[in-house]
C-alpha positions in Angstrom: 1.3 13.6 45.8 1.0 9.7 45.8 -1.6 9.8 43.2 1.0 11.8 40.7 4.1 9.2 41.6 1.7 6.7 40.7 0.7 7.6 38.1 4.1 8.8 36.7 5.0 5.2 37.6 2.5 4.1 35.2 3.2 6.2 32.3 7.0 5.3 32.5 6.2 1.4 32.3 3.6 2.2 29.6 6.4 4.2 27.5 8.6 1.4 28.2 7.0 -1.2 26.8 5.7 0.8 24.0 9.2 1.4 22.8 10.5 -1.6 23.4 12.6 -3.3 20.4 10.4 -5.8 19.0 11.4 -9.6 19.3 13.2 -8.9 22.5 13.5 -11.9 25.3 15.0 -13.1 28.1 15.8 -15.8 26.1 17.9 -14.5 23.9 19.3 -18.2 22.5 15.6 -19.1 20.7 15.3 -15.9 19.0 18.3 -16.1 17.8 17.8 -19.2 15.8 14.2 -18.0 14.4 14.9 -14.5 13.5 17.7 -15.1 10.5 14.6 -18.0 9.2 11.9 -15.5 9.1 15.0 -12.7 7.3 15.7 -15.4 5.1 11.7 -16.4 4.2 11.1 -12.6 3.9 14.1 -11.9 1.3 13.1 -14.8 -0.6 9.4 -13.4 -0.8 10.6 -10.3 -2.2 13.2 -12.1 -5.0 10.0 -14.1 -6.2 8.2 -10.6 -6.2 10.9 -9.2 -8.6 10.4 -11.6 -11.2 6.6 -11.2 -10.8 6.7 -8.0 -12.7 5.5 -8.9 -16.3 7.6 -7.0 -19.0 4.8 -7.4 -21.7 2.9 -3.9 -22.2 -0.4 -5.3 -21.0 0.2 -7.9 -19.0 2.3 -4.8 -17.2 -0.5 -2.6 -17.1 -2.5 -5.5 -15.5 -0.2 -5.9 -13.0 -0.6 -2.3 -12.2 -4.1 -1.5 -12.2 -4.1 -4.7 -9.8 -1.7 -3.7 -7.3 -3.7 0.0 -7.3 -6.9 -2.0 -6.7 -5.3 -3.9 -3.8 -3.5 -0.6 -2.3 -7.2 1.3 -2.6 -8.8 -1.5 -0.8 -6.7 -0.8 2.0 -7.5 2.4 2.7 -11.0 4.2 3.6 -13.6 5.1 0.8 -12.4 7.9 -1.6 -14.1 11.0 -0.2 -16.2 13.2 -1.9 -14.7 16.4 -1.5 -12.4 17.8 -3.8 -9.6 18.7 -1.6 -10.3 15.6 0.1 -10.0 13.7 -2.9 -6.5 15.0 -4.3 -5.1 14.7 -1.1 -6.3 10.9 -1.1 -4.9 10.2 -4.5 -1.6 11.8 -3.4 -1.9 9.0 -0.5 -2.4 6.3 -2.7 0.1 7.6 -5.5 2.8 7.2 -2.9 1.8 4.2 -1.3 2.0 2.6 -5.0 5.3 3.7 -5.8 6.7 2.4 -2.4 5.1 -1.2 -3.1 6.7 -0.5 -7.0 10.1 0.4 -5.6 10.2 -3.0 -3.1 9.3 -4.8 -6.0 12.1 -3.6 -8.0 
C-alpha cells in the first residue's frame, strides 16, 4: 500500500511539472522585464518576414519551392507506400500553409 502512495506521489509531481506554465518563477520581478523583450524581438521577426514575401511571379515561386524544401527537411523521409505517401503530403501541405499564413 506504501509502494502505490508513492508512487501516486510521484506521478502527481511528474504531472505537475509537466503542465506547468512555461516561464514561471519565484521571481516573478526578472521575468517580468525579459518576457515583453523577447514579445517584442519575436513580433519584429515576423513584420520583417511579411515583407520577405517577393511579389514578382518567380522570385514568388522561389520563395515557395524554398520554404517547401525547408518544411520537408524537417520531417522524416517521404515513405514509399502510397497511402503512406498522400498522407505525408497532406502533412506537409498543412504545415506550409501554416508557415504561409504567419507570414502573411
Amino acid at each position: 500500500m506504501l509502494e502505490v502512495a508513492e508512487l501516486f506521489l510521484v506521478m502527481i509531481i511528474v504531472a505537475a511539472t509537466a503542465f506547468f506554465p512555461l516561464g514561471y518563477s519565484i521571481f516573478n520581478e526578472t521575468v517580468n522585464k525579459e518576457v515583453p523583450q523577447i514579445v517584442r524581438a519575436e513580433e519584429s521577426i515576423q513584420q520583417s518576414k511579411r515583407s520577405e514575401i517577393p511579389e514578382d511571379s518567380t522570385l514568388r515561386r522561389h520563395f515557395l519551392t524554398q520554404l517547401r524544401a525547408e518544411v520537408e527537411a524537417e520531417f522524416a523521409p517521404r515513405p514509399t507506400d502510397s497511402t503512406l505517401k498522400r498522407h505525408h503530403d497532406a502533412l506537409i501541405a498543412a504545415e506550409l500553409e501554416k508557415r504561409l499564413e504567419e507570414l502573411a
